[in-house]
N, C-alpha and C positions, 0 to 999 in steps of 0.2 A: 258792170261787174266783171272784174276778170276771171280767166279760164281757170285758176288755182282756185277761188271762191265760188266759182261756180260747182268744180269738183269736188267743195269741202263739202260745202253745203248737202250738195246729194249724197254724201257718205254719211253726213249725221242722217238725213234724213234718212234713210239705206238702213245705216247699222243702229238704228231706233225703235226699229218694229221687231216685233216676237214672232215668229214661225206663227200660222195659221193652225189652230186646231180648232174642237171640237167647242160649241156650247159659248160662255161669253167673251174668246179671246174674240170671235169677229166679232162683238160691238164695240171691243175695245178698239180693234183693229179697225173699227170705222171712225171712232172718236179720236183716232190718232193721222186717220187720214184727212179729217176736218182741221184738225190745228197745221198740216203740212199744208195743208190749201191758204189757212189763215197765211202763215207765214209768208207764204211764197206773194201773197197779196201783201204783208207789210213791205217786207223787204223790197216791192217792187214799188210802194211808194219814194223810197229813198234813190232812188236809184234815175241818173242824167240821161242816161243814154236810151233812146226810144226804142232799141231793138232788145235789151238788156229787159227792160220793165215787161216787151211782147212776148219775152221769153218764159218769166217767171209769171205773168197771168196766163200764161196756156197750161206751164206746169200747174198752178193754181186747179184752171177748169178739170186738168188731169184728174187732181188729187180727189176734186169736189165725187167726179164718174164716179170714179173707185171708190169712195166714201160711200156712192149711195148702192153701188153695186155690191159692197158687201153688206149695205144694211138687207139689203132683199135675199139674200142668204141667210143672215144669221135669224131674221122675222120668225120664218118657219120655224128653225130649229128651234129657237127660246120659247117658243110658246105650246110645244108638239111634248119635250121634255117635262116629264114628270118627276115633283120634287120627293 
């Protein structure tokens, strides 16, 4: 992958998330870190170059952290809020 598709890449995935607020943005904001994991695992199928693929499943295992790190934030909150 070259270094323009590598930069593209991280600016969709960048400029795709919504500011962190209060209540169900983080499980969205966890469900969105899930498909950036997915992808970064597809796109790393496709991809020749063995440090290129090592690249995008680290970003992947990245994503997966962050995914489950905000679901242990939002847990509390969703379930503490009264409808």
């Amino acid at each position: 992958m070259s270094a323009n598709r590598r930069n593209d890449f991280a600016e969709n995935l960048i400029g795709s998330t919504e500011p962190i607020g209060p209540g169900t943005v983080l499980v969205e904001r966890c469900d969105a870190y899930r498909h950036f994991a997915a992808q970064c695992v597809e796109l790393a199928r496709h991809l020749h170059s063995p440090y290129d693929r090592s690249v995008l499943l680290e970003m992947a295992l990245l994503w997966s952290r962050l995914a489950e790190h905000a679901a242990k934030i939002a847990t509390p909150k969703e379930f503490s809020e009264t409808p």
